[in-house]
PyMOL Python script that loads the backbone (N, CA, C, O; Angstrom):
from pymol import cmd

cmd.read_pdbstr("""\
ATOM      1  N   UNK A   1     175.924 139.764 106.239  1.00  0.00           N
ATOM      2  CA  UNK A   1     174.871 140.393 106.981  1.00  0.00           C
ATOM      3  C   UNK A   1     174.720 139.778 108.367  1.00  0.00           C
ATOM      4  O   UNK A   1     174.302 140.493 109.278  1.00  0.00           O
ATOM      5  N   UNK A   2     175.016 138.561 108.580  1.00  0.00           N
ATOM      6  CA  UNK A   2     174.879 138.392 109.937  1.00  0.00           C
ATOM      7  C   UNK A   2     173.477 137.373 109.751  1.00  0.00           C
ATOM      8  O   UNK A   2     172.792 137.310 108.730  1.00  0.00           O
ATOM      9  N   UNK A   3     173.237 136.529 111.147  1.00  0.00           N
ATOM     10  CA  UNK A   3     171.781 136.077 111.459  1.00  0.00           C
ATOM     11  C   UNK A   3     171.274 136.607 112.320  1.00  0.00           C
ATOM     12  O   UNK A   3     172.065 136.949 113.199  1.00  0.00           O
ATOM     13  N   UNK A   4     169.624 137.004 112.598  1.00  0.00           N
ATOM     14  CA  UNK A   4     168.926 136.932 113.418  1.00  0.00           C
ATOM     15  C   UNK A   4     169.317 136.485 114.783  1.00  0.00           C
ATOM     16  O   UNK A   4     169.923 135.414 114.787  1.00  0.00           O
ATOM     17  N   UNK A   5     169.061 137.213 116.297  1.00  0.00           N
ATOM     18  CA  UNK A   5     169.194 136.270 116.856  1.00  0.00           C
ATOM     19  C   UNK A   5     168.334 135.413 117.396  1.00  0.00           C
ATOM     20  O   UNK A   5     167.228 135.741 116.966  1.00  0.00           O
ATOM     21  N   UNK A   6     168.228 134.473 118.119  1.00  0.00           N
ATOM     22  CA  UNK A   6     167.447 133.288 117.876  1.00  0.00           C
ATOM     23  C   UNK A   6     165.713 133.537 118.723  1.00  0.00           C
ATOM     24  O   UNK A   6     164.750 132.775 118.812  1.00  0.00           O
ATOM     25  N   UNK A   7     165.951 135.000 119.243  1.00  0.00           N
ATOM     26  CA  UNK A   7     164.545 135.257 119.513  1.00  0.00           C
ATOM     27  C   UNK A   7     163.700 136.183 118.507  1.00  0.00           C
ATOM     28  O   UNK A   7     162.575 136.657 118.351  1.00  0.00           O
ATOM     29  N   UNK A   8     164.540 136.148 118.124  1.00  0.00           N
ATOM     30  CA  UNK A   8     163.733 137.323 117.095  1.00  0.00           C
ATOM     31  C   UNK A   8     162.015 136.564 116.189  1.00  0.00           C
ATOM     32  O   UNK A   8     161.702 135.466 115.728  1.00  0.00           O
ATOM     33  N   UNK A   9     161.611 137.367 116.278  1.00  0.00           N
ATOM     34  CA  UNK A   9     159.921 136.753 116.096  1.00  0.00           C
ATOM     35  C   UNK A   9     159.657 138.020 114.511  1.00  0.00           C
ATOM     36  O   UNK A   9     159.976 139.202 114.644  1.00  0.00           O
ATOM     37  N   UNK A  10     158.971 137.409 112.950  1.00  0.00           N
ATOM     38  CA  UNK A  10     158.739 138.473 112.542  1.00  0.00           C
ATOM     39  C   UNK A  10     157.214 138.450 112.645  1.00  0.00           C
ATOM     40  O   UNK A  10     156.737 137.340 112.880  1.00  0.00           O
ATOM     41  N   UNK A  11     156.458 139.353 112.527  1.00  0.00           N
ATOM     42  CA  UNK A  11     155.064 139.248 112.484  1.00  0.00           C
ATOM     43  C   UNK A  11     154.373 139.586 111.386  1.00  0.00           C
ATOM     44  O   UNK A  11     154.506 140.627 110.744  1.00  0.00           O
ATOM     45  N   UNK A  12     153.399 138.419 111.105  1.00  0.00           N
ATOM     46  CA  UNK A  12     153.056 138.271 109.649  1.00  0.00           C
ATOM     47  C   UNK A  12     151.107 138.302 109.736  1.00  0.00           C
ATOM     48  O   UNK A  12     150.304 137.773 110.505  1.00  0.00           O
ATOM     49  N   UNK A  13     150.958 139.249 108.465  1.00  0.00           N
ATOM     50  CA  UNK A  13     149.213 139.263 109.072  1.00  0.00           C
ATOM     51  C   UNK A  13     148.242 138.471 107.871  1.00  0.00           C
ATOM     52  O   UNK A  13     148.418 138.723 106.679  1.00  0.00           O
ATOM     53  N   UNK A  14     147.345 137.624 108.275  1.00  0.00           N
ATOM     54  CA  UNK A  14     146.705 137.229 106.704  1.00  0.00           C
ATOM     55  C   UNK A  14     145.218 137.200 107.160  1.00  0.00           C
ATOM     56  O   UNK A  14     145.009 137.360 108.363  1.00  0.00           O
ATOM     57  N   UNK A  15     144.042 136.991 106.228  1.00  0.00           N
ATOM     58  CA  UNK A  15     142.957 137.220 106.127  1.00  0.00           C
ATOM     59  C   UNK A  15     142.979 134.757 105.592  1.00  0.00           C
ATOM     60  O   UNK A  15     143.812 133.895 105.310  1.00  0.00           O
ATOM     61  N   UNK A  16     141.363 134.884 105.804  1.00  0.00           N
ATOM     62  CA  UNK A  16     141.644 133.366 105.207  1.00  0.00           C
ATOM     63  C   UNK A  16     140.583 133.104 104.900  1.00  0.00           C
ATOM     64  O   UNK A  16     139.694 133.022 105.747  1.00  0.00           O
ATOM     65  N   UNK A  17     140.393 132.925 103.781  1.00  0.00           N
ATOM     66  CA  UNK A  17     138.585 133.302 103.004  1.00  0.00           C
ATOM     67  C   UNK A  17     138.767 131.755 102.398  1.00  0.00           C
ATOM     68  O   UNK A  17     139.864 131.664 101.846  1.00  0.00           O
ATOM     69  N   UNK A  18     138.030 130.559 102.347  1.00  0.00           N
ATOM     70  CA  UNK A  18     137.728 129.507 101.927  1.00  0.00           C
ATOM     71  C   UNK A  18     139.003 128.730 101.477  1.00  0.00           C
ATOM     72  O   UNK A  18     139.276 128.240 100.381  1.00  0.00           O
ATOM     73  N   UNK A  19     139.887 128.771 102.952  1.00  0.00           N
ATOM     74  CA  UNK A  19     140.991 127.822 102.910  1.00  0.00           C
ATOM     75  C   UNK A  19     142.272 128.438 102.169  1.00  0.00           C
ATOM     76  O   UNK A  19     143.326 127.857 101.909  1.00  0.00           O
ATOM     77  N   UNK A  20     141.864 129.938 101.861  1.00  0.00           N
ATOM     78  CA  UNK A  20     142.684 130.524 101.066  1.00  0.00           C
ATOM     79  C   UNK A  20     143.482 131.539 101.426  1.00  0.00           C
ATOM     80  O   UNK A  20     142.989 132.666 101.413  1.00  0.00           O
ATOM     81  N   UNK A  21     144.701 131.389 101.773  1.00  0.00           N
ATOM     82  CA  UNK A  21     145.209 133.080 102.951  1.00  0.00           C
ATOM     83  C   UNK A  21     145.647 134.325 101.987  1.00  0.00           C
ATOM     84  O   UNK A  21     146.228 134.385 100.903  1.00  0.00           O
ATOM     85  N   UNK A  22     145.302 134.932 102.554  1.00  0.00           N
ATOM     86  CA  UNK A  22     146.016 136.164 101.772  1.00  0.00           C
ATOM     87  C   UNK A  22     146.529 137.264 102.569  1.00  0.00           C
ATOM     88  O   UNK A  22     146.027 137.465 103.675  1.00  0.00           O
ATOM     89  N   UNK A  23     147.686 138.171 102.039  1.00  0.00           N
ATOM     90  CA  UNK A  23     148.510 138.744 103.218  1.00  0.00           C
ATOM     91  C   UNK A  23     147.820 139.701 103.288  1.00  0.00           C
ATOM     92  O   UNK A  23     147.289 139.839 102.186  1.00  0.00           O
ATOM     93  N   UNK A  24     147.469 140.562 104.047  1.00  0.00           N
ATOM     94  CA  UNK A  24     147.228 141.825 104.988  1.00  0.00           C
ATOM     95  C   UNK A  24     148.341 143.058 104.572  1.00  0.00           C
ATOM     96  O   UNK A  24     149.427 142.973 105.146  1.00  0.00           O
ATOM     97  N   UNK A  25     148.215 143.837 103.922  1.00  0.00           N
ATOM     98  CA  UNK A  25     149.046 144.845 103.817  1.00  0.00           C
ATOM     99  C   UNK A  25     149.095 145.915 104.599  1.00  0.00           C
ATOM    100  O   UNK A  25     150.054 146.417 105.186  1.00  0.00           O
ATOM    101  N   UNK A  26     147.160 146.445 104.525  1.00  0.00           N
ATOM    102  CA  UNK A  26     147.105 147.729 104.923  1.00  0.00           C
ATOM    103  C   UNK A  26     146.994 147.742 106.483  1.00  0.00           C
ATOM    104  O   UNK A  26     147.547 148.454 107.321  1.00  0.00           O
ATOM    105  N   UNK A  27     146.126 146.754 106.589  1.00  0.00           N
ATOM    106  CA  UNK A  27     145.900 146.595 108.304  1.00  0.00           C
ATOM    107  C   UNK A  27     146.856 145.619 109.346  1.00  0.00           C
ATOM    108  O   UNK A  27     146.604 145.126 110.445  1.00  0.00           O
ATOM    109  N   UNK A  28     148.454 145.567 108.200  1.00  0.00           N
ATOM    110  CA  UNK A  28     149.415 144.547 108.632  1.00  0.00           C
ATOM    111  C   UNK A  28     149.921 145.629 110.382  1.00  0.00           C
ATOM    112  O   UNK A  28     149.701 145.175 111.504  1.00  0.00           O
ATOM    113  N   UNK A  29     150.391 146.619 110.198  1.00  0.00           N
ATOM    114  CA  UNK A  29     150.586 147.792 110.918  1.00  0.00           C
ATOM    115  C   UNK A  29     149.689 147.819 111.953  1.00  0.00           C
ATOM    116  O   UNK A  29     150.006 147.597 113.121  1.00  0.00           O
ATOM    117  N   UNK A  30     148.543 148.090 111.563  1.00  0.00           N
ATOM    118  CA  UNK A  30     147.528 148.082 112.672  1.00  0.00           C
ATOM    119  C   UNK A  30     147.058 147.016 113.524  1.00  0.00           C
ATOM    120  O   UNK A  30     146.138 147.190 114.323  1.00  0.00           O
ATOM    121  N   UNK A  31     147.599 146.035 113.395  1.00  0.00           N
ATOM    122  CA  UNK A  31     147.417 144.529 113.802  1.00  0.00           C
ATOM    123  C   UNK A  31     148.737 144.616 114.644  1.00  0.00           C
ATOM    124  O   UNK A  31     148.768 144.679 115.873  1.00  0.00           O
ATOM    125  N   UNK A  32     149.738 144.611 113.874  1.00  0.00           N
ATOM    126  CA  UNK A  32     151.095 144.784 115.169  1.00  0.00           C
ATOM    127  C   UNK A  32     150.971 145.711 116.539  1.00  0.00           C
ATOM    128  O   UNK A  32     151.367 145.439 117.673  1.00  0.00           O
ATOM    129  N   UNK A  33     150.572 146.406 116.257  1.00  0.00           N
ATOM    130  CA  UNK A  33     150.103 147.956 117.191  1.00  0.00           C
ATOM    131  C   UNK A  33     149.016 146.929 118.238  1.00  0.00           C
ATOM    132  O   UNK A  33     149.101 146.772 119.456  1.00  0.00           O
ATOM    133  N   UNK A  34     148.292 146.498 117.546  1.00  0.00           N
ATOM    134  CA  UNK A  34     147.370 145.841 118.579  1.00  0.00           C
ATOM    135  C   UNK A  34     147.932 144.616 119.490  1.00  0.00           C
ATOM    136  O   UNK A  34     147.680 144.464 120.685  1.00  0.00           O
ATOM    137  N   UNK A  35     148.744 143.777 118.684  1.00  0.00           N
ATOM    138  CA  UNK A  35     149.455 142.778 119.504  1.00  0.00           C
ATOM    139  C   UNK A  35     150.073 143.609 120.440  1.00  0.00           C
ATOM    140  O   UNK A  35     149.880 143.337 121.625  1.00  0.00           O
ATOM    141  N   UNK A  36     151.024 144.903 120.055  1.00  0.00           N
ATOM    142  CA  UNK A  36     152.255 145.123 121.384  1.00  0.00           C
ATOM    143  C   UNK A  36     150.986 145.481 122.547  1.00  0.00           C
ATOM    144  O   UNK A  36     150.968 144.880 123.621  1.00  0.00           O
ATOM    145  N   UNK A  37     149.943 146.520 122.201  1.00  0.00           N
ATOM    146  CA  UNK A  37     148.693 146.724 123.207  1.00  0.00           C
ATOM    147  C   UNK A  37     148.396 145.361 124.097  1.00  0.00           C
ATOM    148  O   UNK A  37     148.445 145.404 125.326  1.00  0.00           O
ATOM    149  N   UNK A  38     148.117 144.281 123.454  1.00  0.00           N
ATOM    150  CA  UNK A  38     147.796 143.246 124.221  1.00  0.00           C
ATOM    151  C   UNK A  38     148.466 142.461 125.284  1.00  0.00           C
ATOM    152  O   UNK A  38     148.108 141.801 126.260  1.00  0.00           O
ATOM    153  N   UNK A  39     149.755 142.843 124.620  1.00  0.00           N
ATOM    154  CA  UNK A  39     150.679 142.385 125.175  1.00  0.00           C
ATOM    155  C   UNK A  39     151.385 143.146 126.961  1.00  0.00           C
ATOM    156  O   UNK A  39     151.662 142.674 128.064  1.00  0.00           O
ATOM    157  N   UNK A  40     151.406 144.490 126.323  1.00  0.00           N
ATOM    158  CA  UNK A  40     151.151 145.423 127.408  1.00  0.00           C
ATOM    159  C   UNK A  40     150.229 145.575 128.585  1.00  0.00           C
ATOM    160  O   UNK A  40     150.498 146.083 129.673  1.00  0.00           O
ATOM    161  N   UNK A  41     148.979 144.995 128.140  1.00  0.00           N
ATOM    162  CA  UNK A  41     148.041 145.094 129.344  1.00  0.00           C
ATOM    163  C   UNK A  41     147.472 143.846 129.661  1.00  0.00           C
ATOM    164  O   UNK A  41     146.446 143.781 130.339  1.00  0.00           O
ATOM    165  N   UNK A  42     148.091 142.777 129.198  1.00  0.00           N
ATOM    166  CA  UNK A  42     147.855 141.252 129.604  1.00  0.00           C
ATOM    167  C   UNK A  42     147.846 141.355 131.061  1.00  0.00           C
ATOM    168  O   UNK A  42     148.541 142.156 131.686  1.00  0.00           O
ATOM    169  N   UNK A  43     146.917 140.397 131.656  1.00  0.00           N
ATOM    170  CA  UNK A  43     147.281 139.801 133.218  1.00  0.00           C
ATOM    171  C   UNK A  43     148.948 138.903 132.590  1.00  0.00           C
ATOM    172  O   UNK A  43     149.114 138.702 131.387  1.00  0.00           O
ATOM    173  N   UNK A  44     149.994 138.480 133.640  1.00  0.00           N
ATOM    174  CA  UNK A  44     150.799 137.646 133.292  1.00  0.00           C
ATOM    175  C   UNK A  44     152.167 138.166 133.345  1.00  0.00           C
ATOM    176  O   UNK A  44     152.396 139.358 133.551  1.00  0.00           O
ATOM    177  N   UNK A  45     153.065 137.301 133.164  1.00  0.00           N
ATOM    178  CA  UNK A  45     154.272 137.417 132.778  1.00  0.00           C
ATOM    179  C   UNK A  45     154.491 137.838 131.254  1.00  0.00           C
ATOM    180  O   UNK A  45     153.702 137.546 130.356  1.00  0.00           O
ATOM    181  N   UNK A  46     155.551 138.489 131.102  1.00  0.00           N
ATOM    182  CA  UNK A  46     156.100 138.922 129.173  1.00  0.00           C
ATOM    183  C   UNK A  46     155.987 137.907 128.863  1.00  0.00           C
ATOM    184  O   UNK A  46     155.730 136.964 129.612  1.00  0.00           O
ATOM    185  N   UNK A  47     156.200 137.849 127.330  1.00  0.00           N
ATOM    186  CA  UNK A  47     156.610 136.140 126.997  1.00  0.00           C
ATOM    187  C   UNK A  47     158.036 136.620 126.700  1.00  0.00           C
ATOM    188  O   UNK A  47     158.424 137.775 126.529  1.00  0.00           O
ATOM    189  N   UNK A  48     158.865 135.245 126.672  1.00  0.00           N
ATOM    190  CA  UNK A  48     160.326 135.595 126.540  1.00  0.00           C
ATOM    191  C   UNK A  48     160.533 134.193 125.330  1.00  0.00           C
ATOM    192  O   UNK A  48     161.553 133.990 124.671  1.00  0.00           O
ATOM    193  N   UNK A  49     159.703 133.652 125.309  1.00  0.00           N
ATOM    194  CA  UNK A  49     160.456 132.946 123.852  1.00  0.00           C
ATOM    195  C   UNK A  49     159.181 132.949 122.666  1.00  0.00           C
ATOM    196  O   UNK A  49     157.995 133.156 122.927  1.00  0.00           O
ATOM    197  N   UNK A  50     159.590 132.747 121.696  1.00  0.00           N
ATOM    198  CA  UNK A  50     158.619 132.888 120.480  1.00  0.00           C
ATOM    199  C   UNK A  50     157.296 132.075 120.958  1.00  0.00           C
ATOM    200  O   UNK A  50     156.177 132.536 120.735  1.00  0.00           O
ATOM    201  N   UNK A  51     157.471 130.961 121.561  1.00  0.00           N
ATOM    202  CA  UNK A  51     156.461 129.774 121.767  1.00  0.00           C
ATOM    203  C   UNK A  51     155.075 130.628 122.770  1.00  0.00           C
ATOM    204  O   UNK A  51     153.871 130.754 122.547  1.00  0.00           O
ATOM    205  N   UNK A  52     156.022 131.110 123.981  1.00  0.00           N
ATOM    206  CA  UNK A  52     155.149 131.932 124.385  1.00  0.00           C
ATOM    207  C   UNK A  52     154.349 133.124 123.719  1.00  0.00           C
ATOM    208  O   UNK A  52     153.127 133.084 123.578  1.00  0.00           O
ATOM    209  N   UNK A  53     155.071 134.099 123.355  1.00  0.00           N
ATOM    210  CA  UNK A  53     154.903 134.614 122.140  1.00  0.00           C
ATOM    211  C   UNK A  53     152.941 134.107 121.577  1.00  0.00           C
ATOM    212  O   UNK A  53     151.829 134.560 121.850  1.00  0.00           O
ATOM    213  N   UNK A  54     153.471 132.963 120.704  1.00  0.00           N
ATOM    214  CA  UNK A  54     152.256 132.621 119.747  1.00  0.00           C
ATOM    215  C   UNK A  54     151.211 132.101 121.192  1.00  0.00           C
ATOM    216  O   UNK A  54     150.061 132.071 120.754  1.00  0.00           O
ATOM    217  N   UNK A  55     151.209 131.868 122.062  1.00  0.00           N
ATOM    218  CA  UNK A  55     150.650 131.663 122.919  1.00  0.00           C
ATOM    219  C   UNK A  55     149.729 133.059 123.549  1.00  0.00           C
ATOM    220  O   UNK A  55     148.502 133.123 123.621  1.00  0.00           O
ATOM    221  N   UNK A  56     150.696 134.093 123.954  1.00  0.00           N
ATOM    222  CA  UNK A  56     149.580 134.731 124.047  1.00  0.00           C
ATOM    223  C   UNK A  56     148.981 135.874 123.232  1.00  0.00           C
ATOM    224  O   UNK A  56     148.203 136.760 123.587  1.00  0.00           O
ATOM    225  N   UNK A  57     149.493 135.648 122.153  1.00  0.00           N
ATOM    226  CA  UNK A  57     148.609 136.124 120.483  1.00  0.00           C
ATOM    227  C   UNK A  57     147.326 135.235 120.099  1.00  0.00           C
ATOM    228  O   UNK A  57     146.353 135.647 119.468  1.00  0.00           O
ATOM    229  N   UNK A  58     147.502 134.004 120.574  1.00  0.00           N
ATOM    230  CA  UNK A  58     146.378 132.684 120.528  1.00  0.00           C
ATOM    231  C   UNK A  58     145.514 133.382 121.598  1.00  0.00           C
ATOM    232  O   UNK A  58     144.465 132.746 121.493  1.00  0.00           O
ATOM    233  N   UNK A  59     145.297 134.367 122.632  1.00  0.00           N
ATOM    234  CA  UNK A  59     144.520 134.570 123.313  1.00  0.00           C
ATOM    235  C   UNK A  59     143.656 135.695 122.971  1.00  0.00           C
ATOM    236  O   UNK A  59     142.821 136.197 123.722  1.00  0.00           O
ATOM    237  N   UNK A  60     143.927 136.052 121.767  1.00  0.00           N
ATOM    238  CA  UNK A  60     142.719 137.286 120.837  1.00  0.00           C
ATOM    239  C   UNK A  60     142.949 136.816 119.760  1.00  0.00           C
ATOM    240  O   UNK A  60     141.839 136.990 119.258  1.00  0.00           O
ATOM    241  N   UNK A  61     143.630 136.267 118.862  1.00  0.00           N
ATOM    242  CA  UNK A  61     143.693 136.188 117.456  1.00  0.00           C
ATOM    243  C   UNK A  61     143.702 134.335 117.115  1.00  0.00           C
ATOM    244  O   UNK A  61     143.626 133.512 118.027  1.00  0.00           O
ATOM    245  N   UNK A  62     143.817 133.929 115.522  1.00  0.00           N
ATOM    246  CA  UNK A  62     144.577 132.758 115.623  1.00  0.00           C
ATOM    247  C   UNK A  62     145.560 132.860 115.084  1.00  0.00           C
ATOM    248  O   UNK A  62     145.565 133.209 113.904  1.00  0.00           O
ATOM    249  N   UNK A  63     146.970 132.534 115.905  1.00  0.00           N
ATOM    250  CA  UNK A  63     147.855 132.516 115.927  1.00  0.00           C
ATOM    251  C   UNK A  63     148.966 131.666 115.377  1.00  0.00           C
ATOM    252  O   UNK A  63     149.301 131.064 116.397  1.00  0.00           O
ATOM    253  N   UNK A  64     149.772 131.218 114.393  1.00  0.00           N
ATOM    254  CA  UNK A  64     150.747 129.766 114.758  1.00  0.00           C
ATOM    255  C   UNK A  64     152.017 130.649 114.172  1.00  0.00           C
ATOM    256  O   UNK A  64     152.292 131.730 113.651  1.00  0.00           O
ATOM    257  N   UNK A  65     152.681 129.214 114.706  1.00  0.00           N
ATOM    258  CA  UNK A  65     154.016 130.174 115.197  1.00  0.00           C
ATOM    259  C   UNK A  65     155.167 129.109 113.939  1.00  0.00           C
ATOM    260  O   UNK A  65     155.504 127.944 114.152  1.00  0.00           O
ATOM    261  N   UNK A  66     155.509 129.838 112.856  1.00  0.00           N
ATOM    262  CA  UNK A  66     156.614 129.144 111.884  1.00  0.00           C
ATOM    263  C   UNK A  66     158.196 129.032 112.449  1.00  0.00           C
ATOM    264  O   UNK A  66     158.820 130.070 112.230  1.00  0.00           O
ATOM    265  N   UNK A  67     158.761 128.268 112.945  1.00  0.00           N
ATOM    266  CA  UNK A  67     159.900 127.992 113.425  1.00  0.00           C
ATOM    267  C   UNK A  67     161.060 128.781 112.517  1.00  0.00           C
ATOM    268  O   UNK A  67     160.910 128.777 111.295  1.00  0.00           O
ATOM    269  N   UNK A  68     162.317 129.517 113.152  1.00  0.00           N
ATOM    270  CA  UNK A  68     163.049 129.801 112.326  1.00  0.00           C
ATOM    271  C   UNK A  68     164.149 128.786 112.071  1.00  0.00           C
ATOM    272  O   UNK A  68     164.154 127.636 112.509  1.00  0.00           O
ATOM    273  N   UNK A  69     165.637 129.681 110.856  1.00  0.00           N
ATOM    274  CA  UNK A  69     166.238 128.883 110.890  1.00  0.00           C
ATOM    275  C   UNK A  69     167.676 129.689 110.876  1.00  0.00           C
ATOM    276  O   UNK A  69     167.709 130.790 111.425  1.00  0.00           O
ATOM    277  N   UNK A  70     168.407 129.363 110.496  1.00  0.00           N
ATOM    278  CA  UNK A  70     170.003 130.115 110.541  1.00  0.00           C
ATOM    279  C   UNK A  70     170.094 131.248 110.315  1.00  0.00           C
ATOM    280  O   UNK A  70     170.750 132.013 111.023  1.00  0.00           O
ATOM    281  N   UNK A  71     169.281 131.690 108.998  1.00  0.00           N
ATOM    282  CA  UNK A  71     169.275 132.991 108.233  1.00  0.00           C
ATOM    283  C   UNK A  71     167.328 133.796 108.276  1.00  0.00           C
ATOM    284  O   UNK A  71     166.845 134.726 107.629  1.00  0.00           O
ATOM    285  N   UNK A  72     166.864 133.093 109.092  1.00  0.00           N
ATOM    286  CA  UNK A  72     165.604 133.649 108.779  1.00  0.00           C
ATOM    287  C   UNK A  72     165.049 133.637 110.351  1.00  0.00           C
ATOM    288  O   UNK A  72     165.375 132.648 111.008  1.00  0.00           O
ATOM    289  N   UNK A  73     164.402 134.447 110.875  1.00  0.00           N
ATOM    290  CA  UNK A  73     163.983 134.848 112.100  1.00  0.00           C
ATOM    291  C   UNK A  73     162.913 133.476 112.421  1.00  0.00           C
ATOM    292  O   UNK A  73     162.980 132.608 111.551  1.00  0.00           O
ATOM    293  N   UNK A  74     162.126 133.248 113.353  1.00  0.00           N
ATOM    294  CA  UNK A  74     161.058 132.765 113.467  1.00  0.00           C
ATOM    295  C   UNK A  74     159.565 133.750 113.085  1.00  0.00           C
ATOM    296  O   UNK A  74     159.763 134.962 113.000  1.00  0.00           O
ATOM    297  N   UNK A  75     158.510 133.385 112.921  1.00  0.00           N
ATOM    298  CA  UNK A  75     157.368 134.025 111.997  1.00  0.00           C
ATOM    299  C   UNK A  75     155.957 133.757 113.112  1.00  0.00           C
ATOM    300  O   UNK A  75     155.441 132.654 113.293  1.00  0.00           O
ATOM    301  N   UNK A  76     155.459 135.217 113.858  1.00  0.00           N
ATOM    302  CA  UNK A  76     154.091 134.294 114.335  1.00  0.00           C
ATOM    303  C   UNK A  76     153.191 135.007 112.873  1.00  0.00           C
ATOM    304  O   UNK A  76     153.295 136.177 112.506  1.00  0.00           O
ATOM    305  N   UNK A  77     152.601 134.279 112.426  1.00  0.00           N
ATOM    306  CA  UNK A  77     151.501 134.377 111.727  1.00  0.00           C
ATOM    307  C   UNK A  77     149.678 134.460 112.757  1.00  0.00           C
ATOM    308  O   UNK A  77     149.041 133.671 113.455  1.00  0.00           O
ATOM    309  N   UNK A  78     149.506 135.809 112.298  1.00  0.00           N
ATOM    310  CA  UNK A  78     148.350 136.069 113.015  1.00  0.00           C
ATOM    311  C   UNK A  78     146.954 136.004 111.762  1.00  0.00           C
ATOM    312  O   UNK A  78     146.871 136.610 110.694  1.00  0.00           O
ATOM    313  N   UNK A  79     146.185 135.237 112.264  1.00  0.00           N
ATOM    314  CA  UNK A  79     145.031 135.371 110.821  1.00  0.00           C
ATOM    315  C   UNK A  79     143.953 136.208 111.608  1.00  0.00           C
ATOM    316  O   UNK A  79     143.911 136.274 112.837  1.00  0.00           O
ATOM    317  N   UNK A  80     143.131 136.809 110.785  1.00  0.00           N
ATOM    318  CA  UNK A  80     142.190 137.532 110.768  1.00  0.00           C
ATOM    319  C   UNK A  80     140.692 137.243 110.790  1.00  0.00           C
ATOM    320  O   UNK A  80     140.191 136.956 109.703  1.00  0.00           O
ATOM    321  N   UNK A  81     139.794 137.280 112.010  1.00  0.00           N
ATOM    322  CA  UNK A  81     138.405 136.743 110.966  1.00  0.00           C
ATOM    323  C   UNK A  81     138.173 137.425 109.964  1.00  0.00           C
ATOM    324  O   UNK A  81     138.699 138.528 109.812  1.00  0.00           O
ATOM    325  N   UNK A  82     137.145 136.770 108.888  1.00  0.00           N
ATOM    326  CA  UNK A  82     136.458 138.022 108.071  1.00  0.00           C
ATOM    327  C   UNK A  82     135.554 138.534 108.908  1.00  0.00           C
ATOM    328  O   UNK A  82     134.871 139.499 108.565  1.00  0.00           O
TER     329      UNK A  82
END
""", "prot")
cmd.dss("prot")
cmd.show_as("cartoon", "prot")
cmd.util.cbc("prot")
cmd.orient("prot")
């Protein structure tokens, strides 16, 4: 199959209720849609590497960013308030 290449970012959505995450299914979609929006009408430059990336997702959401590796993309994880 091949690897990822090394920018590739996947985007992951969770909710986090008393230290406890849980994934986002329905509003996983609707959360991506909103990042590319944000991203689109930011003051700024694109981001061009993942780091940036979780950086300016950290500027509406909380954001962290899981490092990839040979066979697996890098991951920003976006959490949700309740």
């Amino acid at each position: 199959m091949g690897s990822p290449p090394p920018q590739t970012v996947a985007v992951n959505v969770f909710t986090e209720v008393g230290g406890v995450r849980k994934v986002v299914s329905h509003f996983a979609k609707h959360t991506r849609g909103e990042l590319a929006r944000h991203l689109l009408t930011r003051r700024g430059r694109a981001p061009q590497t993942p780091a940036q990336l979780q950086k300016a997702a950290a500027e509406k959401w909380t954001a962290e960013l899981v490092g990839g590796t040979a066979r697996k993309p890098h991951a920003l994880n976006i959490i949700l308030p309740n």
